[in-house]
N, CA and C of each residue as an Amber inpcrd file, in Angstrom:
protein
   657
  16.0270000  -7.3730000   5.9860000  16.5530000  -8.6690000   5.5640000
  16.1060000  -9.7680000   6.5240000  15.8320000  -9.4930000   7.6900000
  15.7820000 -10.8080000   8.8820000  13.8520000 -11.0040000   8.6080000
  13.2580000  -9.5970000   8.3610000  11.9780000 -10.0450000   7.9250000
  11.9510000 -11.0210000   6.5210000  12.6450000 -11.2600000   5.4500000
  12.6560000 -11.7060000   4.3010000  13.0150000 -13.1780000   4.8830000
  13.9690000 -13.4020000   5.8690000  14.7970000 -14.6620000   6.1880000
  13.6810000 -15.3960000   6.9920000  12.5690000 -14.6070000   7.8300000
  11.7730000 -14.7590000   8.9500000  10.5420000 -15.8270000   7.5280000
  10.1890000 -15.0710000   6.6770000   9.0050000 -15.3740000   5.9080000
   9.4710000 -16.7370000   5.1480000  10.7260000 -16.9810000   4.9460000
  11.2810000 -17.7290000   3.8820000  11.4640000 -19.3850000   4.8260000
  12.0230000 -18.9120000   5.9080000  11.8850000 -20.1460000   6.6290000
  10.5120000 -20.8490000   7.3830000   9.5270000 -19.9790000   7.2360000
   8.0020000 -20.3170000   7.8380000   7.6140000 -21.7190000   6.9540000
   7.8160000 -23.0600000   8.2790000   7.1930000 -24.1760000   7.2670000
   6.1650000 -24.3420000   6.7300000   4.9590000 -23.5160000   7.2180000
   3.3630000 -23.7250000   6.2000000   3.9040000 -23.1620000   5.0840000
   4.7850000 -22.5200000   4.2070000   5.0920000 -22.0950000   3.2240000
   4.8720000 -22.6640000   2.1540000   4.6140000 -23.2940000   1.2340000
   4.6760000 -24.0530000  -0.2460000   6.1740000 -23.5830000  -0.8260000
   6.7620000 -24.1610000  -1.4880000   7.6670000 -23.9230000  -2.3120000
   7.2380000 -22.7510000  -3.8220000   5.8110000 -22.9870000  -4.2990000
   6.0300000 -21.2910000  -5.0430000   5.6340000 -21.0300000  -4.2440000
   5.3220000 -20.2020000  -2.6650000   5.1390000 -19.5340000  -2.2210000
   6.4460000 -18.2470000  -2.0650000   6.9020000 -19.8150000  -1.4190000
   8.2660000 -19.3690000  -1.0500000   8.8340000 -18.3650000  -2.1320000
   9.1600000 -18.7110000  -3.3620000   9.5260000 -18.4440000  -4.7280000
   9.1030000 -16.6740000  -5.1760000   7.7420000 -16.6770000  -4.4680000
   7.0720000 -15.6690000  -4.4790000   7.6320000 -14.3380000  -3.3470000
   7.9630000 -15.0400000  -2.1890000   8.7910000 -13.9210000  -1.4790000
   9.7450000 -13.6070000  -1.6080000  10.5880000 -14.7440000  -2.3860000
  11.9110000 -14.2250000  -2.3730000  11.9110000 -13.2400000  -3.7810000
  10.7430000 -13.3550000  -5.2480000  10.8850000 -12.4170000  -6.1950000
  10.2820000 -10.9710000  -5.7580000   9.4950000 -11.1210000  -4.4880000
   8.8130000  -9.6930000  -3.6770000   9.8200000  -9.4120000  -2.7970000
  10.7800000 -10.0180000  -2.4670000  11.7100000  -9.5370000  -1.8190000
  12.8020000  -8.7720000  -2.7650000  13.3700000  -9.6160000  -3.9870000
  14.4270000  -8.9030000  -4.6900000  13.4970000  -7.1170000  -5.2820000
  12.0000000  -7.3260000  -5.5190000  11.6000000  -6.2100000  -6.2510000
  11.7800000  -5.1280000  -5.3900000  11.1950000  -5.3020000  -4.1110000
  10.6850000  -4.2860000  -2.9580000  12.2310000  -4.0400000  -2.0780000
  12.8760000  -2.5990000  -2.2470000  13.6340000  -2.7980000  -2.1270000
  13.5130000  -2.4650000  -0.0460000  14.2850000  -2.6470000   0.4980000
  14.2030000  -2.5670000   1.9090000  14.6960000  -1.2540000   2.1630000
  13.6980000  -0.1210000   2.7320000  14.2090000   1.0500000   3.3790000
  14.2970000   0.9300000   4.9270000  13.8670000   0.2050000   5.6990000
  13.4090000   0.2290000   7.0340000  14.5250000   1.5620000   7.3620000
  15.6120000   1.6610000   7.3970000  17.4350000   2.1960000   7.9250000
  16.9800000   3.7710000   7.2190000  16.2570000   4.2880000   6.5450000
  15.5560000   5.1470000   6.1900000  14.1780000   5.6400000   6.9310000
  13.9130000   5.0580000   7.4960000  12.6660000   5.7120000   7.9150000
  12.8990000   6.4270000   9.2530000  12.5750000   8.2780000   8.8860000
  12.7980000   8.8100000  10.1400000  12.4020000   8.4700000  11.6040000
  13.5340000   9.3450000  12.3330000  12.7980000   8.9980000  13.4540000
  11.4380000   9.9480000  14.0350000  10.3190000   9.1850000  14.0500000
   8.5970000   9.6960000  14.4130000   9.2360000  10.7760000  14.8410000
   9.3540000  11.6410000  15.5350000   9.8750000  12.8370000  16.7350000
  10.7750000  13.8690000  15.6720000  11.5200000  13.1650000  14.8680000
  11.8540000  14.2710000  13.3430000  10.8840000  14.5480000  12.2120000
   9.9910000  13.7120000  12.3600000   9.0240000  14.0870000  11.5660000
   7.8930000  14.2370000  12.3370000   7.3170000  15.2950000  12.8050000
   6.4820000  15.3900000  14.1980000   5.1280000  16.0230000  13.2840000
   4.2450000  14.7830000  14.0370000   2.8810000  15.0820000  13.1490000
   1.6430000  14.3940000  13.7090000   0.5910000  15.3190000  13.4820000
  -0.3700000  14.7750000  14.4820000  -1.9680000  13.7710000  13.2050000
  -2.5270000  13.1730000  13.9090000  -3.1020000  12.5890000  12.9380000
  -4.7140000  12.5330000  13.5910000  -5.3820000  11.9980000  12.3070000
  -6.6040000  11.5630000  13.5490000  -7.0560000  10.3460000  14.4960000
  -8.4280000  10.1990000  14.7950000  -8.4540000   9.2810000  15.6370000
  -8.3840000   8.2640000  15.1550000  -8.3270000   6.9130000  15.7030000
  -7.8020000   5.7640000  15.3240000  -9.0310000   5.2940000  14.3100000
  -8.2120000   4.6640000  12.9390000  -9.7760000   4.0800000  12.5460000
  -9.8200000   2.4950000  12.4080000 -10.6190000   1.6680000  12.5080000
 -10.9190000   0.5480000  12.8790000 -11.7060000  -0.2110000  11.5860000
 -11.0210000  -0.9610000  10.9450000 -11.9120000  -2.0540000   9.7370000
 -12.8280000  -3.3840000  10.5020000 -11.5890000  -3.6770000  11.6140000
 -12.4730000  -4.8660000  12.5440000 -12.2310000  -5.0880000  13.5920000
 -13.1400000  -5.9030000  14.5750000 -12.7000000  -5.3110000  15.7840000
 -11.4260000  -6.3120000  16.3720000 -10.4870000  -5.0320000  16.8420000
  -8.9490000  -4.8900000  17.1970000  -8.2020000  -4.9740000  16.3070000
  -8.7690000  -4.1520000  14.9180000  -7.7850000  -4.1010000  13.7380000
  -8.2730000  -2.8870000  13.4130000  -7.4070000  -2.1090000  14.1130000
  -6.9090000  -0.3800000  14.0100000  -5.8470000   0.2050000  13.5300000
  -5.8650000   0.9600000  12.9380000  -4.6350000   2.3160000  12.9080000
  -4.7920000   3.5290000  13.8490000  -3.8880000   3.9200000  14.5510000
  -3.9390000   5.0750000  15.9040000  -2.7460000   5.9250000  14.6360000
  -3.0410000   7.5690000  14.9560000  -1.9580000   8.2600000  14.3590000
  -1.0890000   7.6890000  14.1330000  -0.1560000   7.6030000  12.7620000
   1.1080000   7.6870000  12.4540000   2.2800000   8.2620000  13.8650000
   1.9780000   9.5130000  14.5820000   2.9120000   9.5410000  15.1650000
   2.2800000  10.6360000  16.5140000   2.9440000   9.9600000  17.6180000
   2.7220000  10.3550000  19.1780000   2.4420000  11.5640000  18.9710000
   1.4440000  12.1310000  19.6050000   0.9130000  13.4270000  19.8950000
   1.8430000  14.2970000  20.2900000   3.1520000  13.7330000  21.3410000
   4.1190000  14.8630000  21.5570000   4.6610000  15.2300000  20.6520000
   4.8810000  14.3620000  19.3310000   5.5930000  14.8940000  18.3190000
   4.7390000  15.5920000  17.2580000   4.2970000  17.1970000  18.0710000
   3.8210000  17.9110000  17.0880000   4.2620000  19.3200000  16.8380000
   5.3340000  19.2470000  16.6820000   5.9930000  20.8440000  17.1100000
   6.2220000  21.0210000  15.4340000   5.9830000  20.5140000  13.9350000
   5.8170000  20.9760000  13.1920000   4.5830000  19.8780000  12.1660000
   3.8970000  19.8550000  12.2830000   2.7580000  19.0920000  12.0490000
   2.6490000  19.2510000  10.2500000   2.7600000  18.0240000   9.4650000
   2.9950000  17.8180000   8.3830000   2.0660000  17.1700000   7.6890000
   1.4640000  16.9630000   6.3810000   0.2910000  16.4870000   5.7520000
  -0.0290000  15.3830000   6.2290000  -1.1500000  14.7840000   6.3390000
  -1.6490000  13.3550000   6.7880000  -2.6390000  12.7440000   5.9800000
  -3.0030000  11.9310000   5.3950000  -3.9280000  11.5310000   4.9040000
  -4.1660000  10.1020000   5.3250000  -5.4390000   9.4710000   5.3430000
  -6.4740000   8.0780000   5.8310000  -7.4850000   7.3750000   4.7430000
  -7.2330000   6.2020000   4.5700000  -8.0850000   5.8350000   3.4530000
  -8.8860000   4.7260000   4.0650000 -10.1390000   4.7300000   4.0020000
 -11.0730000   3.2660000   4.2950000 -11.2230000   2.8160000   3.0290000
 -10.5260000   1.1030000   2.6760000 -11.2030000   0.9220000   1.5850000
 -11.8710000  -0.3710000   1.6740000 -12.7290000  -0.3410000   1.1020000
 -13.9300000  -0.9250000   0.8380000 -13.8990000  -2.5920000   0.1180000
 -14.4820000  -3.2760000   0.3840000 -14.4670000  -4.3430000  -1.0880000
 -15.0360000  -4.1090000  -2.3310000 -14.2740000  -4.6440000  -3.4360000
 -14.6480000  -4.0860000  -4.5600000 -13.9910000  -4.8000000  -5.4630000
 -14.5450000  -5.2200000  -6.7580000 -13.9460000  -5.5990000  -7.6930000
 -14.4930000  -5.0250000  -9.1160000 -13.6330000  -5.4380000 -10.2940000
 -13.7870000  -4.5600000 -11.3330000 -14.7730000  -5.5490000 -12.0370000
 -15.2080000  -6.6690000 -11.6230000 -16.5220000  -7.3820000 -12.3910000
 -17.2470000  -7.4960000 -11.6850000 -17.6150000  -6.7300000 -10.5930000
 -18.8670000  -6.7880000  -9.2690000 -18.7830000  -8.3460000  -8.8340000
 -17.7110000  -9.0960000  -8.6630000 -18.0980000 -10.6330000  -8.3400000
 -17.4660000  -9.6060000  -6.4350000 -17.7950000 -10.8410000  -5.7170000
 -17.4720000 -10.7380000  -4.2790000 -16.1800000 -10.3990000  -4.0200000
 -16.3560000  -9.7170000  -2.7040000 -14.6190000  -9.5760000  -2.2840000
 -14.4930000  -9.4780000  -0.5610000 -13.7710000 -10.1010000  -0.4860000
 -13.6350000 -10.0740000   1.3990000 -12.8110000  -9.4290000   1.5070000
 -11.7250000  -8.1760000   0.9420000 -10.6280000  -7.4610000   1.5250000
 -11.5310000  -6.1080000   1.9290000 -10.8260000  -6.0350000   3.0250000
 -10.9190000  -4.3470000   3.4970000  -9.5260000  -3.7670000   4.1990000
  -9.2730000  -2.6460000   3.7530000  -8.2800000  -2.2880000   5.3250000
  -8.2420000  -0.9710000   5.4720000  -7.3610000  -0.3600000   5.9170000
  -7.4200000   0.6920000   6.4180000  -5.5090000   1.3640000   6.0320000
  -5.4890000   2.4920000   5.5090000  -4.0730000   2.7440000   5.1140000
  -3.9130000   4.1210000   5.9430000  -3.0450000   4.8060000   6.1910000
  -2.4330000   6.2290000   6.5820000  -1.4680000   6.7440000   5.6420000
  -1.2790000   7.8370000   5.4370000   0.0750000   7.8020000   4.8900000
   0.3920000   9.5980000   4.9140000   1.7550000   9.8830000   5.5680000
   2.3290000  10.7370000   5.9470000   2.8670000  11.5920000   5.0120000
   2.8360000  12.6130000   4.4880000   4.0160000  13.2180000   3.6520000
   5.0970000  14.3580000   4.3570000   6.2310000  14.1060000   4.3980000
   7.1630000  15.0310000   4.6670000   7.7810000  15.9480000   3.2290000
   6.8160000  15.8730000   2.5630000   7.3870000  17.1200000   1.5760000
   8.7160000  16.3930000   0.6860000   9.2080000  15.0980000   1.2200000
  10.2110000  14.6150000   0.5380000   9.8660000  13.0040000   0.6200000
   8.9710000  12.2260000   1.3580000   8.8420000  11.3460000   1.4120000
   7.4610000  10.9290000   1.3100000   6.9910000   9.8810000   1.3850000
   5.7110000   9.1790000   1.9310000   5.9290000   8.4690000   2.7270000
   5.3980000   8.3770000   3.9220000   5.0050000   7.2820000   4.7330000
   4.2960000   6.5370000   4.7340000   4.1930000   5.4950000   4.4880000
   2.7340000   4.7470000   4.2970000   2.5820000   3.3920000   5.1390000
   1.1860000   3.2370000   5.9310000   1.4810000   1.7900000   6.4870000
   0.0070000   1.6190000   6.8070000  -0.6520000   0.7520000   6.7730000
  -1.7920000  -0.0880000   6.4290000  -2.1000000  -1.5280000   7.5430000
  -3.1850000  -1.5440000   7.5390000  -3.8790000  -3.1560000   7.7550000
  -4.9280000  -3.1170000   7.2210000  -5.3190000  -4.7360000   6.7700000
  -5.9210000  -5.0720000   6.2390000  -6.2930000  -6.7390000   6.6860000
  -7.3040000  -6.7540000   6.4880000  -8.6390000  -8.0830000   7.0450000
  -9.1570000  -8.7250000   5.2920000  -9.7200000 -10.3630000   5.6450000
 -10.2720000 -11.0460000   4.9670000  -9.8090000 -10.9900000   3.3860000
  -8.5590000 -11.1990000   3.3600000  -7.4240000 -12.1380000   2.5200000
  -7.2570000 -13.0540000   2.5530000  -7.3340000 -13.3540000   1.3580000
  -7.1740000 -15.1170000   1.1690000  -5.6660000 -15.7600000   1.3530000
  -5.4480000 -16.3140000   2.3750000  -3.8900000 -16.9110000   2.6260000
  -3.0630000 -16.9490000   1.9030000  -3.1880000 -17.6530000   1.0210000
  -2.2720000 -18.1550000  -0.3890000  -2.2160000 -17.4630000  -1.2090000
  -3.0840000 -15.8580000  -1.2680000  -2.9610000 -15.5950000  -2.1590000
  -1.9060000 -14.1250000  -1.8950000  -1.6060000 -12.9980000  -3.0730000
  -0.6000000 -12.1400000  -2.7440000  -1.0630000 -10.8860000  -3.3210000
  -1.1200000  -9.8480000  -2.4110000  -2.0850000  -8.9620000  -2.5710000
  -0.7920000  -7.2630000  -2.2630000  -1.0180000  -6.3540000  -3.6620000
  -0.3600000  -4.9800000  -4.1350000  -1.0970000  -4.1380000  -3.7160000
  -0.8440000  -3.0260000  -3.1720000  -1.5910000  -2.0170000  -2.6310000
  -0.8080000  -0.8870000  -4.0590000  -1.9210000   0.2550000  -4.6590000
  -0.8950000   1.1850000  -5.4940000  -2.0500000   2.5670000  -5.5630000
  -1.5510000   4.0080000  -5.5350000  -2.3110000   4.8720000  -5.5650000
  -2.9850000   5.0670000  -6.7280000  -3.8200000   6.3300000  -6.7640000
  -4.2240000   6.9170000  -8.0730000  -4.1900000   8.2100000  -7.8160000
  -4.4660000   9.3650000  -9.2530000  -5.0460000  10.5200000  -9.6410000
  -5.5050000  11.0680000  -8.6410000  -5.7170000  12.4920000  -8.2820000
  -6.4850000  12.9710000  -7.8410000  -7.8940000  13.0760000  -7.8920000
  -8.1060000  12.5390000  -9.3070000  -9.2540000  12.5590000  -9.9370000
 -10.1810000  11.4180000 -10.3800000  -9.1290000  10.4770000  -9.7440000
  -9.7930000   9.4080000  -9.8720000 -11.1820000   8.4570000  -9.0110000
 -11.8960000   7.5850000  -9.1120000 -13.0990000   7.3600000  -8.0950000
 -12.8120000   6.1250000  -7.5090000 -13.5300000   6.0230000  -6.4360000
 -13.4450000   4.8570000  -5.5400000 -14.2780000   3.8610000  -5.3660000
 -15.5200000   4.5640000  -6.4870000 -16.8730000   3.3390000  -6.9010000
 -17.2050000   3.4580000  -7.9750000 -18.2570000   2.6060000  -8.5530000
 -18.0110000   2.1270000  -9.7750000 -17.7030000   1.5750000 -10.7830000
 -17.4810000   1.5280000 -11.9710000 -16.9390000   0.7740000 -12.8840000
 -15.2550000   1.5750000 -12.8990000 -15.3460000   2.5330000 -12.9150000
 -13.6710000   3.2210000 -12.6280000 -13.0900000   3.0050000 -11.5880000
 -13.6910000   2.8000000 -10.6770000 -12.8420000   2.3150000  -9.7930000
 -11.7850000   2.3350000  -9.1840000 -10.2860000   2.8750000  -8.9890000
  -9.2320000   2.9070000  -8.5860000  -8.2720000   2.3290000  -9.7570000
  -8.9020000   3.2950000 -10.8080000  -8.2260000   3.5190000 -12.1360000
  -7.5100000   4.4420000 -12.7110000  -6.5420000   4.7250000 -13.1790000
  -6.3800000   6.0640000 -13.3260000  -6.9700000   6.7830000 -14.5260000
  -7.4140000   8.0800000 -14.3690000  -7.9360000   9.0910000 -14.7600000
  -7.3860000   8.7470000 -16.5000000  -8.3550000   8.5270000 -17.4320000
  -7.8430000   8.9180000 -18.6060000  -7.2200000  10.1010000 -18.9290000
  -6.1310000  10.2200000 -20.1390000  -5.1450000  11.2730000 -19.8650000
  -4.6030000  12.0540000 -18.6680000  -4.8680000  12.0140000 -17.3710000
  -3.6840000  12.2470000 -16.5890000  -2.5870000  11.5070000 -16.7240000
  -1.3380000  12.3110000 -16.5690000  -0.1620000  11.9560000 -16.4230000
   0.4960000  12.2590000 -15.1470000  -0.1790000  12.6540000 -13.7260000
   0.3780000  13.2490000 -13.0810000   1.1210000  12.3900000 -11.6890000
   0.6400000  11.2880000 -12.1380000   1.6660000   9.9100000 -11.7370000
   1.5760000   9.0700000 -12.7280000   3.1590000   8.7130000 -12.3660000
   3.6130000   7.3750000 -13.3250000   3.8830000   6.5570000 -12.2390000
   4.1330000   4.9910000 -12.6330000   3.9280000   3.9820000 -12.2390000
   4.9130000   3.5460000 -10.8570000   5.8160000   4.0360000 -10.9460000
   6.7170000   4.1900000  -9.6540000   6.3250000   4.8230000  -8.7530000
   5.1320000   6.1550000  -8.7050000   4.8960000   6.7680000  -8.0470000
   3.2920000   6.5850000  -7.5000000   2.6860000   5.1390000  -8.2300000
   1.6340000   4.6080000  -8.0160000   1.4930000   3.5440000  -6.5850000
   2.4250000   2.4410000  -7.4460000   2.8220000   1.2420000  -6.4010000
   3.4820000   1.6270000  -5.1990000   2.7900000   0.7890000  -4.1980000
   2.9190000   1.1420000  -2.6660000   3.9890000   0.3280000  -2.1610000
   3.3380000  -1.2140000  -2.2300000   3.8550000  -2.5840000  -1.6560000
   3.0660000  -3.7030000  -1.5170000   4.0880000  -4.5100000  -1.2220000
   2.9710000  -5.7940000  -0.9980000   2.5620000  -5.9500000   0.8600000
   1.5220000  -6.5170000   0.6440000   0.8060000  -6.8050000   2.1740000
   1.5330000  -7.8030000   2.5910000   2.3850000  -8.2730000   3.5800000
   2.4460000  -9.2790000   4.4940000   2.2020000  -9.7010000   5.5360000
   1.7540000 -10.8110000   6.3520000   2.5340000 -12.0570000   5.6260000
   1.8970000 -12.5610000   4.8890000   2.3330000 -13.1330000   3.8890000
   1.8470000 -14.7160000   2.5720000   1.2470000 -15.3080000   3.8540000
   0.2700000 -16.0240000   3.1150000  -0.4350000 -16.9000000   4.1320000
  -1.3590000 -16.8600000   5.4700000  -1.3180000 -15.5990000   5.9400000
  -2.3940000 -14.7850000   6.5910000  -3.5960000 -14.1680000   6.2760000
  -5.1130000 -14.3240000   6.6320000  -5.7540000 -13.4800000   6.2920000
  -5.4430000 -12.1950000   6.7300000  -4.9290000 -11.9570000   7.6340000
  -4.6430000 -10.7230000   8.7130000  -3.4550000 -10.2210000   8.3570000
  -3.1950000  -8.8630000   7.4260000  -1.9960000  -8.2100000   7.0460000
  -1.1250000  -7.1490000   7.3720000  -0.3160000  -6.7480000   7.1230000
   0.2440000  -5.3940000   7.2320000   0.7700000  -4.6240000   5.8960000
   0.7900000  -3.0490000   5.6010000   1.6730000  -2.6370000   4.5510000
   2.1400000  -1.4970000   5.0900000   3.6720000  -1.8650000   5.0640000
   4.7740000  -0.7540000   5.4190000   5.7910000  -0.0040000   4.3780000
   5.6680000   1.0490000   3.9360000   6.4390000   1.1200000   2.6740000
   6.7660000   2.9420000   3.0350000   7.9820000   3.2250000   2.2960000
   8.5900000   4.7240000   2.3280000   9.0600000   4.8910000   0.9000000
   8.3040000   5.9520000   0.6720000   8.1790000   6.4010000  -0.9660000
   9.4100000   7.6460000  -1.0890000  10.6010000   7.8510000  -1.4490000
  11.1880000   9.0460000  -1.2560000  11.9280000   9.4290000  -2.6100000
  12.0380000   8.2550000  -3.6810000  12.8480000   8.5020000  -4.8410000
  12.0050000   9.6470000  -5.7480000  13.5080000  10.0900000  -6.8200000
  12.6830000  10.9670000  -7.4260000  11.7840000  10.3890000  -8.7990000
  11.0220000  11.3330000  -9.3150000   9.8080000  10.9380000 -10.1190000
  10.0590000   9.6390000 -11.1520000  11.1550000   9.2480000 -11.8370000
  11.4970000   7.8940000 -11.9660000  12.3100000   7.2660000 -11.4100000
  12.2670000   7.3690000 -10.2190000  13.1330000   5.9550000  -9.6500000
  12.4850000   4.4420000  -9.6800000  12.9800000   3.8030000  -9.4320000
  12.5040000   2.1000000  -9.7230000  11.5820000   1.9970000  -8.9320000
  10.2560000   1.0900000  -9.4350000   9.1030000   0.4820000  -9.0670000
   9.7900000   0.1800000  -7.6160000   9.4080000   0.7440000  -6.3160000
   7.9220000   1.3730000  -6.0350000   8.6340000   2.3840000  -5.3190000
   9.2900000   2.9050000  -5.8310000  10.1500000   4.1850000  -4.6720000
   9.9780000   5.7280000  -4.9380000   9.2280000   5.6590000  -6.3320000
   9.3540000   7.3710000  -6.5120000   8.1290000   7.7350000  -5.5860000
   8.5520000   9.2890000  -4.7680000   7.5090000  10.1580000  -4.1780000
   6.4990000  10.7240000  -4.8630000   5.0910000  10.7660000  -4.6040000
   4.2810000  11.4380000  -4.8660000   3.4750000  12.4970000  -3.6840000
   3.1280000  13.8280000  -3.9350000   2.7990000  14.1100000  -3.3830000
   1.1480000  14.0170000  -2.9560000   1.1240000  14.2430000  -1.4930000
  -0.1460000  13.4390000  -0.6000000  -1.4760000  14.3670000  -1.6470000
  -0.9040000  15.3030000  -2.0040000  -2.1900000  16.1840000  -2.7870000
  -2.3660000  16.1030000  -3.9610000  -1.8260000  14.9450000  -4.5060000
  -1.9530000  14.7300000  -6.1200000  -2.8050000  13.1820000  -5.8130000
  -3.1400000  12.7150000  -4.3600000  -3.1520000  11.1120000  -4.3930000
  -5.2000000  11.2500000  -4.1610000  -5.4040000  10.2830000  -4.9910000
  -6.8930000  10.7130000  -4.9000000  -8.0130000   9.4340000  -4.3840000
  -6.9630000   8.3850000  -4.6030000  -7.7040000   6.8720000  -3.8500000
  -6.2650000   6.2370000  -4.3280000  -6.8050000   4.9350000  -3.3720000
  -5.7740000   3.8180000  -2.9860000  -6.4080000   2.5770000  -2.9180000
  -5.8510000   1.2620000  -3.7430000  -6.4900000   0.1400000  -3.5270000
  -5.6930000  -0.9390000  -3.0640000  -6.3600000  -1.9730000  -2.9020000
  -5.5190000  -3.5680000  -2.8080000  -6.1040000  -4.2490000  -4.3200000
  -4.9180000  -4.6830000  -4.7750000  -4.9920000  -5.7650000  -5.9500000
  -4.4690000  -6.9590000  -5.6440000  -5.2700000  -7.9980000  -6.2580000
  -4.1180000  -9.4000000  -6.3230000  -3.6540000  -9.2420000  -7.0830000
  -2.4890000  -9.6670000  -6.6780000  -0.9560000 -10.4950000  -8.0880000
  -1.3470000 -11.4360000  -8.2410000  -1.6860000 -11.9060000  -9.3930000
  -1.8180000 -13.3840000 -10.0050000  -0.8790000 -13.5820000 -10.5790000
   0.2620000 -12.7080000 -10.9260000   1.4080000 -13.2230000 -11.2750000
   2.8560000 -12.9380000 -10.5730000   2.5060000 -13.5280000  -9.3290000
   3.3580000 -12.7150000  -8.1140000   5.0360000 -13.2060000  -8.2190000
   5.3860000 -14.5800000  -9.1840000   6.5090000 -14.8070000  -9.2950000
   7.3470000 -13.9200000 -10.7740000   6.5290000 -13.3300000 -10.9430000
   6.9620000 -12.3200000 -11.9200000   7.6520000 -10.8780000 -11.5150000
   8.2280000  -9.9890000 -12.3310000   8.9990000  -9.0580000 -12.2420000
   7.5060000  -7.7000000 -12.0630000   7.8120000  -6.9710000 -11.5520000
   6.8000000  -5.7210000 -11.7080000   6.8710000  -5.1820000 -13.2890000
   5.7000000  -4.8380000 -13.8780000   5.7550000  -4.3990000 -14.8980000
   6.2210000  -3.1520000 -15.3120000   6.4550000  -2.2590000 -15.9320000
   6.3580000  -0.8360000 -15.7410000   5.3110000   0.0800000 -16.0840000
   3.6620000  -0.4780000 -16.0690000   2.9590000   0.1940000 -16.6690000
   1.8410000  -0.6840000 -15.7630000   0.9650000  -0.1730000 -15.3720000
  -0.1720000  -0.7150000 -14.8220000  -0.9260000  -1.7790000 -15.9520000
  -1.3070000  -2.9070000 -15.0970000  -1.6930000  -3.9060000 -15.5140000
  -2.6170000  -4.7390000 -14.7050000  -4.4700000  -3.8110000 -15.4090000
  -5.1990000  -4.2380000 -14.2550000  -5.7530000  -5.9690000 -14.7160000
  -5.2060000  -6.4360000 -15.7850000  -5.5340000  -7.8280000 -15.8260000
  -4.2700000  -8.8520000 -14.8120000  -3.3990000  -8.5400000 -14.2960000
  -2.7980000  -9.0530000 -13.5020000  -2.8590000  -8.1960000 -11.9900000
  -3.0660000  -7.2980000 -12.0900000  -3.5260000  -6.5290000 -10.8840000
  -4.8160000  -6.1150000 -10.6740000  -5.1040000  -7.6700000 -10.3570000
  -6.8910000  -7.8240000  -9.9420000  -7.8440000  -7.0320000  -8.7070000
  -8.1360000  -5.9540000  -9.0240000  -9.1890000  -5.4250000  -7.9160000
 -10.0890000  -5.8130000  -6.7170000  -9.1410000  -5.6410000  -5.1390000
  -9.9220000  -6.2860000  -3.7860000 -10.7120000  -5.1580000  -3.4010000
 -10.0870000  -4.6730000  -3.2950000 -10.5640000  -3.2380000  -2.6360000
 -10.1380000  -1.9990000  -3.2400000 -11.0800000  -0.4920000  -2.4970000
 -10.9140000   0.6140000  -3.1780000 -11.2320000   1.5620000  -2.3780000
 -10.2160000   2.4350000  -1.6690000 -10.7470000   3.9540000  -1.1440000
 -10.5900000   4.9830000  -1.4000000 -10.8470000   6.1420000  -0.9210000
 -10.6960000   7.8470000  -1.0790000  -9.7820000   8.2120000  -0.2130000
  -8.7570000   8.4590000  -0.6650000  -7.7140000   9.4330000   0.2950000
  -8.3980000  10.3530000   0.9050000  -8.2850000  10.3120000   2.4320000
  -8.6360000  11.3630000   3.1390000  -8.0590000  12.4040000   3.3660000
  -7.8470000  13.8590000   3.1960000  -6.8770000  14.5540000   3.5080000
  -6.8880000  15.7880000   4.8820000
C-alpha cells in the first residue's frame, strides 16, 4: 500500500497517469505479507545475468540458503514486436517455483516513460521468435489466463523498471494470482497496455497487449 501511496503522490505524474496506477493498483492485488522468507524457501540459482551495464539479476536467493534447493528458471528477453516495427525493451526475469508458488521478479531497460508495460507467460510449447512469438500454442489449454499474467513493471514514468509478483492461487483464481508450474512455462514477454485505465480482460488480448519483448524460459 505505501508503494501505491509512494507512485500516486510523484508530481511528474499526469493525472491519467495517475488514474492508471490507481486502476493497476485496485487489479494487482498486493502479496508482499506473503512472500516467504528467502531462507524457507532455500534455493540456489545461477550467475547473475545482465541486460545493461549495472542492470542485473544475482540469484533469487543467498547461496546459504540451499539446504533444499527448488526449481529455478531465467529468461533473456529480447526486443520484439508482432509487426517487426522497432522495440527498445529488454529485461531480464527469474522466477522461483516452490511447488505451491511462483516467485517472480524482473528488470527491465529502454521503456518508454509514459507508457505501461504487462509482463505474462506462455505454453511450453510456445516460441520466442518469429511471427508466433510469445503466443500461445494453438489448442493448448494448459494455462489459462490467470495463470499467464505476471504484473505490471514499475515505476510509470521510468525507462528503468522492476517486476515483482507471487503467483500462489489455485488454477482459477483472479487475474494474476493463479500458480503455474515452472515446467509447463515455455517463454515470457513484456506487452504494452494501451488500455491501462481499463479492467484486465479475462482472455488474452494481443491487440491491447502490444508485443515489447520475448524470451525462453530457462530451466
Amino acid at each position: 500500500m505505501n508503494r501505491i501511496l509512494a507512485f500516486v503522490t510523484l508530481s511528474r505524474l499526469h493525472y491519467p497517469v495517475v488514474c492508471c496506477v490507481l486502476v493497476i493498483a485496485l487489479q494487482m492485488v498486493t502479496v508482499a505479507q506473503d512472500v516467504p522468507d528467502p531462507c524457507e524457501i532455500p534455493v540456489t540459482g545461477p550467475a547473475p545475468v545482465c541486460i545493461a551495464e549495472g542492470i542485473c539479476l544475482s540469484p533469487l536467493f543467498p547461496p546459504e540458503c540451499d539446504r533444499l534447493p527448488l526449481q529455478q528458471g531465467n529468461s533473456m528477453l529480447y526486443p520484439a514486436t508482432a509487426d517487426g516495427s522497432p522495440s527498445t525493451v529488454s529485461a531480464v526475469v527469474d522466477v522461483v517455483d516452490t511447488k505451491t508458488a511462483l516467485i517472480v521478479r524482473g528488470r527491465a531497460v529502454g521503456m518508454v516513460p509514459d507508457q505501461v508495460y504487462v509482463s505474462l507467460f506462455y505454453d511450453i510449447n510456445s516460441f520466442s521468435t518469429g511471427p508466433n512469438a510469445c503466443l500461445p500454442t494453438p489448442g493448448d489449454t494448459s494455462l489459462n489466463f490467470s495463470q499467464m499474467v505476471i504484473g505490471y513493471w514499475l515505476p510509470i514514468g521510468s525507462s528503468v523498471r522492476t517486476l515483482a509478483a507471487v503467483k500462489f492461487g489455485p488454477d482459477f483464481s483472479p487475474v494474476p494470482l493463479a500458480y503455474a508450474p515452472l515446467n509447463q512455462i515455455g517463454t515470457v514477454s513484456v506487452r504494452l497496455d494501451t488500455q491501462p485505465t481499463m479492467m484486465i480482460p479475462a482472455q488474452p488480448d494481443p491487440k491491447r497487449f502490444q508485443l515489447r519483448a520475448c524470451g525462453t524460459m530457462g530451466q
